[in-house]
C-alpha positions in Angstrom: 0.0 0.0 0.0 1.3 3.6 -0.7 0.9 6.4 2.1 -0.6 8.9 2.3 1.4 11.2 2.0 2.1 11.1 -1.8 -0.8 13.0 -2.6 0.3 16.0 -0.2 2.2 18.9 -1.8 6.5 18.4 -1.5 7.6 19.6 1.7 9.6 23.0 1.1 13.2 22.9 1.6 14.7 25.2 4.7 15.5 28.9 3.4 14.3 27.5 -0.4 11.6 29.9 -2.2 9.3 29.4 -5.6 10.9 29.8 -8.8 10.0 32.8 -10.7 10.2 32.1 -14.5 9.8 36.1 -15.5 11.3 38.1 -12.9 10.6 41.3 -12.4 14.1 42.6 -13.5 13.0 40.9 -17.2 10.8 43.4 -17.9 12.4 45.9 -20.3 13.3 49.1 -18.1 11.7 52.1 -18.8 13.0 54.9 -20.9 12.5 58.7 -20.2 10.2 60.7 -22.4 12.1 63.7 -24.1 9.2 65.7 -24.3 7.4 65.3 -21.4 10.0 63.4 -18.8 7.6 60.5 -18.7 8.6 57.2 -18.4 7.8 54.6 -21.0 8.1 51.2 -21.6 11.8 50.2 -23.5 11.2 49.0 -27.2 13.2 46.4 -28.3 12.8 46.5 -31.5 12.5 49.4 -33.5 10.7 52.6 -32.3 7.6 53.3 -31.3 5.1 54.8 -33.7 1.2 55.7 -33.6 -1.1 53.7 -35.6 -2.1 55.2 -39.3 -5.4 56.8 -39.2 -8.5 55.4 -41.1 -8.7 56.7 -44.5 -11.4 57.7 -46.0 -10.6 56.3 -49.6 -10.4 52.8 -50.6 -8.0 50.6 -49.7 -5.6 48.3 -52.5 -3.9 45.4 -51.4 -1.1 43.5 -53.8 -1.1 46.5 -56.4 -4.4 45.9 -57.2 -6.9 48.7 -58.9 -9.4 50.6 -57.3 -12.5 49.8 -58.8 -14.7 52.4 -60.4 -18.3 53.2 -60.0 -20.6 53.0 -63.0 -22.3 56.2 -63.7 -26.0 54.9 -63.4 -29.4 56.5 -62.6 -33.0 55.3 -62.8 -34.2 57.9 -65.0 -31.4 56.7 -68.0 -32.8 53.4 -67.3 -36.5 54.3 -67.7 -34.9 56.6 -71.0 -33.8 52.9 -72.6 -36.8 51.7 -71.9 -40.1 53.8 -72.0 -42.5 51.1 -70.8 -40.0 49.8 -68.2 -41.7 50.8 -64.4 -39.6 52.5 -61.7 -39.2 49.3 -59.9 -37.9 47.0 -62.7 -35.4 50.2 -63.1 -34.4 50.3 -59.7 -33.7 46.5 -59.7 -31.4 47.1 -62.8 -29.4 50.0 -61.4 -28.6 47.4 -58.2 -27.6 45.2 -61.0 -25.5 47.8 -62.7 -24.0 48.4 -59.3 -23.1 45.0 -58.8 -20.7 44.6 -61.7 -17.1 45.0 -61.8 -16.2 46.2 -65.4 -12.1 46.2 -63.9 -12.3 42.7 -63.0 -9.3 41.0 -64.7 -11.7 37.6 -65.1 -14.9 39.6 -65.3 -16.9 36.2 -63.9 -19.9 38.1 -62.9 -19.9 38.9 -66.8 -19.9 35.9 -67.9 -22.4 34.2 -65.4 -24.9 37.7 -66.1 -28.3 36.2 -65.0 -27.1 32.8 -65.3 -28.6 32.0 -61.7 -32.1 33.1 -63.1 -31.8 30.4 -65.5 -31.1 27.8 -63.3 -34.1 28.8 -61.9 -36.4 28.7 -64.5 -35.4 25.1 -65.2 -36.3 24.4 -61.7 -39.7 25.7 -62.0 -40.1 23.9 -65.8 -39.3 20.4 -63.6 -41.5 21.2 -61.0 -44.3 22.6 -63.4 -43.9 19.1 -65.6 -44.2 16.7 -62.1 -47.2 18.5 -60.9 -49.8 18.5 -64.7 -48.3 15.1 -64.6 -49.4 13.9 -61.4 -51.7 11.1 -60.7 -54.1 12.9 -59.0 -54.9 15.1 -61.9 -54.6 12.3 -64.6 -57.2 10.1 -62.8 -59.5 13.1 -62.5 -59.2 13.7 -66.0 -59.8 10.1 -67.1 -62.7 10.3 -64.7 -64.1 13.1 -66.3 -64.0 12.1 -69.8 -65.6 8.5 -68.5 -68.9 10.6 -67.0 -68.7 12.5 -70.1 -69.0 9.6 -72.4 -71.8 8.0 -69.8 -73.8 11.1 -69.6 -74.0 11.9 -73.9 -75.1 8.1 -74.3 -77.6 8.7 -71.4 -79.0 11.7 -73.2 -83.1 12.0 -72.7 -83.4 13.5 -76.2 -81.6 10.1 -77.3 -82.8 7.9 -75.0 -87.0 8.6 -75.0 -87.0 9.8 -78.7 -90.4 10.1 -79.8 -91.6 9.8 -83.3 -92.8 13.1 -84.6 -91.5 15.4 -86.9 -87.9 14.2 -89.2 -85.6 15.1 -86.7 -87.7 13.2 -84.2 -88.0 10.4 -86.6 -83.9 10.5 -86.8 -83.6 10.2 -83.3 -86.2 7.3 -82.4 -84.2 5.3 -84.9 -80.9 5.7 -83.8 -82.6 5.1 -79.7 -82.0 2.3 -77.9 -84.6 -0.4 -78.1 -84.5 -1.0 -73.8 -83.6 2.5 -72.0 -84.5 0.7 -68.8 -81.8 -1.6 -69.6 -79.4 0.8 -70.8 -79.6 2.9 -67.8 -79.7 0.4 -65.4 -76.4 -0.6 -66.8 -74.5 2.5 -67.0 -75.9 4.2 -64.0 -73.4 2.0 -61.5 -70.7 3.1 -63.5 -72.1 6.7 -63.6 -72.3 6.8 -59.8 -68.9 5.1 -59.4 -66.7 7.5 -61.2 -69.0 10.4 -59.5 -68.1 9.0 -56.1 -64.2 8.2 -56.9 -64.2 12.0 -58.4 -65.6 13.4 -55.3 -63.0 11.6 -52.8 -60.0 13.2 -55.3 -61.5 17.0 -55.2 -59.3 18.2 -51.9 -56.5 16.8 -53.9 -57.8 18.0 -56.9 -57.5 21.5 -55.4 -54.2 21.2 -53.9 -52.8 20.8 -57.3 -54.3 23.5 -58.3 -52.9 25.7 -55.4 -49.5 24.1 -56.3 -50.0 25.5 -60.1 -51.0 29.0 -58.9 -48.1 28.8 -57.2 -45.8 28.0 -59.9 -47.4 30.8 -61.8 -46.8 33.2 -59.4 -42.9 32.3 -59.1 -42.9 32.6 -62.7 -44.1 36.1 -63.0 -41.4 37.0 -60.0 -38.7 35.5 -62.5 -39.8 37.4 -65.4 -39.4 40.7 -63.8 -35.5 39.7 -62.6 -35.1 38.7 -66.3 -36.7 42.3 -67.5 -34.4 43.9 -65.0 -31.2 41.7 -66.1 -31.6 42.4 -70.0 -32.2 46.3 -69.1 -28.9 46.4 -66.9 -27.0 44.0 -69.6 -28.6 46.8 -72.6 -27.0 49.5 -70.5 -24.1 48.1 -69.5 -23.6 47.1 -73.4 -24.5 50.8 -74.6 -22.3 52.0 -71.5 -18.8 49.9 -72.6 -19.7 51.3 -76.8 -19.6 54.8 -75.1 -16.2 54.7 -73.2 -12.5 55.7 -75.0 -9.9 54.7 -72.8 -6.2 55.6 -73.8 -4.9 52.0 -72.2 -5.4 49.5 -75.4 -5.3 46.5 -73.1 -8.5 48.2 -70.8 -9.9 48.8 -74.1 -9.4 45.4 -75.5 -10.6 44.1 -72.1 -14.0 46.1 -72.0 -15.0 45.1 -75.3 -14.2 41.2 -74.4 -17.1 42.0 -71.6 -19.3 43.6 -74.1 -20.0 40.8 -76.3 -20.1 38.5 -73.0 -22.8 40.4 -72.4 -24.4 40.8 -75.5 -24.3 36.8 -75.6 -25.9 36.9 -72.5 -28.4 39.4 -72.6 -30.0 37.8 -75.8 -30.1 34.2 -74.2 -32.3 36.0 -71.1 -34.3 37.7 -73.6 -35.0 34.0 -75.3 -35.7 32.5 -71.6 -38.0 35.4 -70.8 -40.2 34.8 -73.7 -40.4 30.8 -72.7 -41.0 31.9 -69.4 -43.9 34.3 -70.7 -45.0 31.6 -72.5 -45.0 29.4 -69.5 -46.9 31.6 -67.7 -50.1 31.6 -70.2 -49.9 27.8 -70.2 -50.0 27.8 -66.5 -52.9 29.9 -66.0 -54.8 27.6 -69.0 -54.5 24.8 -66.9 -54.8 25.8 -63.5 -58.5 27.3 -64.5 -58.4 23.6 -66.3 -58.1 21.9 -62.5 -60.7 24.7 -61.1 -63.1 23.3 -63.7 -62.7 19.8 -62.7 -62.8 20.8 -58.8 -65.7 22.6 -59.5 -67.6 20.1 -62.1 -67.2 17.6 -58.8 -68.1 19.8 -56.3 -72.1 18.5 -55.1 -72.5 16.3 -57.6 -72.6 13.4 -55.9 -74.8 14.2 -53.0 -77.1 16.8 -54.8 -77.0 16.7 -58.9 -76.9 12.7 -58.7 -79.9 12.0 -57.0 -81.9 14.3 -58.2 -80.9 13.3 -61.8 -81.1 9.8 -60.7 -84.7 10.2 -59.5 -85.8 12.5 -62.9 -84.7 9.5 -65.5 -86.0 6.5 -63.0 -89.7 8.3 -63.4 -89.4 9.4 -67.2 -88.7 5.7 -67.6 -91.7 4.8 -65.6 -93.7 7.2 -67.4 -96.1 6.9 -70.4 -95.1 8.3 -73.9 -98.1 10.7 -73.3 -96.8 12.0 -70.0 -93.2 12.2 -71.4 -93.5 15.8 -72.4 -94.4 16.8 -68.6 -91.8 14.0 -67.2 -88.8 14.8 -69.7 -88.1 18.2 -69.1 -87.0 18.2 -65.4 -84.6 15.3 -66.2 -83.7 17.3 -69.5 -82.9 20.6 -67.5 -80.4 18.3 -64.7 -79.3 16.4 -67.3 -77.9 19.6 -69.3 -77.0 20.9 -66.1 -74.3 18.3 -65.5 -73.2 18.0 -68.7 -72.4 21.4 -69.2 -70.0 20.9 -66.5 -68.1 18.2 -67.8 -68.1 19.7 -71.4 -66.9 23.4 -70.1 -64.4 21.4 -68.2 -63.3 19.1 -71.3 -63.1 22.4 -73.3 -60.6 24.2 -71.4 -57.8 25.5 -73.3 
């Protein structure tokens, strides 16, 4: 067993004391101000100096070049452009701002609204996945089923009655058994009705989703507006300079057609994104059509329609005139739907 004393402190030695690693006579002796008589601490190195002040004027590391300021304003902006507003001009003179005409790689040049195409090819992937989704082709398919149903449960083709050429045209190309047509297609009628109605919340979430696409792709047409104003300036602002320095000369007109090049690809992907943005709105009112051609049918429209036709088919030739025209007023009623929903652009 050890004692216990190896965990006490080592006894001091008699007369010993602490070692000191920086004495106090290390300390670098103090020297007598001229001036004043004060005493200051002893440089060892070199003399003592005050720090240089803050400038006021940019500083340049490495023998760099201080950068110059474009000379922009909103009004020669909004003099390029008549129909441009103040705020698409203001957003170009940021842009203007932003760009560094003196830098020896000019990458801000070359990649001149190249983020806002990344961008629209983001929304374009996301715009494809949601008109492609499930959810909206199944409603469509269901659609065009209760469309087909509905024409070939038409009353004026179903209870045709012979009178008149037309009428005479119609009762031959009628079934011989509407009771037995309708009792056949009504289940699958009431089927797609109810499989539509459980996909409307759906149904309108997609349509949320395309609104919402539309609405980014309005916000990315105005960067684009403001990127090919700034790139036009910027362009008509290089034509205007004459340097004496061929090699700046050389160098701004290199960054010229950059952004020449540049400026007429944004101007192609603003008018696909324009175009974009009429195609989105076609078929987001498209999906409100379909929401809306769903919305009651199955607990109102379908009954009532279902008890119309069960009594015109119950009903006498005589007594079809006063039986036919409720179910022919429902029965136009619903169709409409499905055929203003179908017709969308």
């Amino acid at each position: 067993m050890t004692s216990g004393k190896a965990d006490e402190p080592p006894e001091k030695k008699p007369g010993g004391s602490p070692r000191v690693l920086f004495p106090e006579s290390a300390a670098p002796e103090p020297v007598a101000d001229q001036k004043g008589g004060s005493r200051q601490p002893k440089v060892l190195f070199g003399a003592p100096r005050a720090p240089t002040p803050k400038g006021d004027r940019p500083r340049v590391l490495a023998a760099g070049e201080i950068r110059r300021r474009i000379s922009c304003s909103v009004a020669e902006l909004q003099d390029m452009d008549a129909s441009v507003t103040e705020a698409a001009a203001k957003a170009a003179l940021r842009i203007v701002d932003s760009i560094n005409l003196d830098d020896h790689y000019f990458d801000d040049v070359v990649r001149f609204g190249a983020f806002l195409q990344a961008e629209h090819g983001r929304l374009a992937d996301g715009e494809l996945k949601i008109v492609s989704s499930d959810v909206l082709a199944r409603g469509r398919q269901l659609s065009a089923e209760l469309l087909q149903r509905l024409t070939e449960l038409d009353p004026d083709r179903v209870f045709a009655i012979r009178g008149g050429f037309l009428s005479t045209v119609k009762a031959l190309a009628a079934p011989r058994d509407p009771a037995g047509l309708f009792s056949r297609l009504y289940p699958e009628v009431r089927k797609s009705v109810a499989e539509l109605d459980t996909l409307v919340p759906d149904i309108v979430a997609v349509a949320n989703q395309v609104r919402a696409v539309g609405k980014a792709y309005k916000t990315l047409a105005n960067n684009l507006a403001a990127h090919i104003l700034a790139g036009r300036f910027l362009v008509h602002h290089i034509g205007s300079l004459r340097l004496p320095e061929r090699e700046r000369q050389a160098h701004y007109a290199s960054q010229s057609e950059a952004l020449e090049t540049r400026t007429s690809s944004l101007s192609a992907t603003k008018a696909t994104v324009e175009m974009s943005i009429w195609t989105v709105a076609a078929v987001s009112q498209e999906i409100d059509a379909l929401a809306r051609a769903a919305e009651g049918l199955l607990q109102e429209d379908l009954p009532a329609w279902h008890a119309a036709y069960s009594a015109a088919l119950t009903a006498q030739s005589a007594e079809l005139a006063s039986t036919g025209t409720p179910l022919r007023n429902l029965h136009t009623r619903i169709l409409g739907k499905f055929k203003l929903e179908r017709n969308r652009p």
